[in-house]
C-alpha positions in Angstrom: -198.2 -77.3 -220.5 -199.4 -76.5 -216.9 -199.3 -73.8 -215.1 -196.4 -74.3 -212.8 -194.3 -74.9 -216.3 -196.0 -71.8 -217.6 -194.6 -69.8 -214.4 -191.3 -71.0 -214.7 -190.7 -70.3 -217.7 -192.2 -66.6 -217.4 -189.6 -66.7 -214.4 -186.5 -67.8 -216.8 -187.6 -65.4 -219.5 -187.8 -62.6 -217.2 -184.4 -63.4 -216.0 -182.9 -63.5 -219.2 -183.8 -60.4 -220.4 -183.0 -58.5 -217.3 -179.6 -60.1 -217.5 -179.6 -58.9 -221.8 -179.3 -55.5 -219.6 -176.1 -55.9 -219.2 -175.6 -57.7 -223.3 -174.9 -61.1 -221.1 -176.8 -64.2 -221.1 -178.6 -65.4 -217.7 -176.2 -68.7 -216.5 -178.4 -71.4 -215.5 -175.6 -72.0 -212.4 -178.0 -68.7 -211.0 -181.4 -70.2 -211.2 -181.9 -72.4 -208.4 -180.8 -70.1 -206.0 -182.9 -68.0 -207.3 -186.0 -69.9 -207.6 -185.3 -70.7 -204.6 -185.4 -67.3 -203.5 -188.4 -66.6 -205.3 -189.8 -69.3 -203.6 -191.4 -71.2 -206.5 -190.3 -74.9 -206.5 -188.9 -76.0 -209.5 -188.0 -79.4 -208.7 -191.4 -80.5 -208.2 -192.8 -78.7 -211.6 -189.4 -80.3 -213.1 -190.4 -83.8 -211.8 -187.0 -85.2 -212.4 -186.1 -83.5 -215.2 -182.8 -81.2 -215.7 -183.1 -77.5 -215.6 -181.2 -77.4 -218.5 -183.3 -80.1 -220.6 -186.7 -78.1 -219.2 -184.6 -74.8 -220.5 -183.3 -76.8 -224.0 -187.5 -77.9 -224.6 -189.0 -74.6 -224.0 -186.9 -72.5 -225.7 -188.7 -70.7 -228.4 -190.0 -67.0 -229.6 -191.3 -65.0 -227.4 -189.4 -66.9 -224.8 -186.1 -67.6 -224.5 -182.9 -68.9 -226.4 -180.4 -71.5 -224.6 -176.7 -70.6 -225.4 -173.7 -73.1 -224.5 -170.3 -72.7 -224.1 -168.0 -74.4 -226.4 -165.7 -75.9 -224.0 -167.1 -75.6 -220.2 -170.3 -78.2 -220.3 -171.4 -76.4 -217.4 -171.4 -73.0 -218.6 -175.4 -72.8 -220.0 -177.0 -69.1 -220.3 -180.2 -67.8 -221.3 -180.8 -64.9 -223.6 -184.0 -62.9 -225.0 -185.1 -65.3 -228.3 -184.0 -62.8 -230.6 -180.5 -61.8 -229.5 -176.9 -63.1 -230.3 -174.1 -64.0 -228.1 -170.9 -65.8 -227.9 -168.5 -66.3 -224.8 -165.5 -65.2 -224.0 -162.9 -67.7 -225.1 -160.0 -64.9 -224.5 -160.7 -65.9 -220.5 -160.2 -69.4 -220.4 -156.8 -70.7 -219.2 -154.2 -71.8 -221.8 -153.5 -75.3 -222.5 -151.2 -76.5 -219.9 -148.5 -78.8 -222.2 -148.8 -82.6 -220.9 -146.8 -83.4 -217.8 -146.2 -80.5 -216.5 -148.1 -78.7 -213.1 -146.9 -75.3 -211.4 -148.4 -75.0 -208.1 -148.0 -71.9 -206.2 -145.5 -73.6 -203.6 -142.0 -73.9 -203.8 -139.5 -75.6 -206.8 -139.1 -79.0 -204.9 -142.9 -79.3 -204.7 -143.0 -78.4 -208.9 -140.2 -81.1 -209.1 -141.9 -84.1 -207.4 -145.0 -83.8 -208.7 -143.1 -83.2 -212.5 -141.4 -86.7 -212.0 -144.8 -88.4 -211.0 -145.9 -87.7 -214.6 -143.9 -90.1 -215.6 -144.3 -93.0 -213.5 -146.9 -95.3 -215.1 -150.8 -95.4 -214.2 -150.3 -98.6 -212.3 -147.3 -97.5 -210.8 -149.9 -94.5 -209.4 -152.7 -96.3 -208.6 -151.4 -97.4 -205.3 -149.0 -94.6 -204.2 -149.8 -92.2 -201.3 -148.1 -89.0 -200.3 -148.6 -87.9 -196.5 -149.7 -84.6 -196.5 -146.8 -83.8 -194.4 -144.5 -84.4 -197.1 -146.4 -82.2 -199.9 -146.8 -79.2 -197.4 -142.9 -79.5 -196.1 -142.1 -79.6 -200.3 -144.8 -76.6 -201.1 -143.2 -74.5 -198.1 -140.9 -71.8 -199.9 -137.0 -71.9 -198.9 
């Protein structure tokens, strides 16, 4: 392993357990602004390779431990090697039931949309709204 990998993972270990602190993981979402910041460039030690697949390789003891959420891809944290964590699930929005949107605009905006559910998908593919319209149906009476 070189150097520059050597540094950059010192750099995501120390992260990680500066964010254990706080008994939460480090998200990855942070790291590039932050490298960034630290000036070290990461893209060049990464040569092409995701942060996230450079994170998943050199995880390990005495480094750090990658943690995923179990529904939001994105969502990707570090933690010290040894620790334990598990997100949130209570936060995630509830399952909206098929067909149905509620936008924060008015009841005929709700309505249209509600009855473009059920036109077909080719019946969609070449319909277009003028912004106009939505924006005159979102306005509250």
């Amino acid at each position: 392993m070189s150097a520059s990998e050597e540094t950059l993972i010192q750099f995501l270990k120390d992260k990680a357990e500066a964010a254990w602190a706080d008994a939460q993981p480090y998200l990855l979402s942070f790291a590039g602004p932050d490298l960034t910041e630290a000036k070290i460039d990461y893209r060049g030690i990464l040569g092409g390779e995701k942060l996230k697949a450079f994170a998943e390789r050199t995880q390990g003891a005495d480094r750090y431990r990658v943690v995923k959420h179990p529904h939001q891809r994105a969502k990707v944290g570090l933690l010290k090697h040894d620790e334990e964590f598990t997100f949130d699930l209570s936060e995630e929005r509830p399952a909206r039931a098929a067909g149905t949107w509620q936008p924060q605009g008015g009841a005929p905006l709700t309505s249209f949309i509600n009855a473009l559910t059920h036109l077909s998908a080719e019946d969609l593919e070449d319909f277009v709204i003028p912004a106009r319209v939505l924006v005159k149906l979102a306005q509250k009476r």
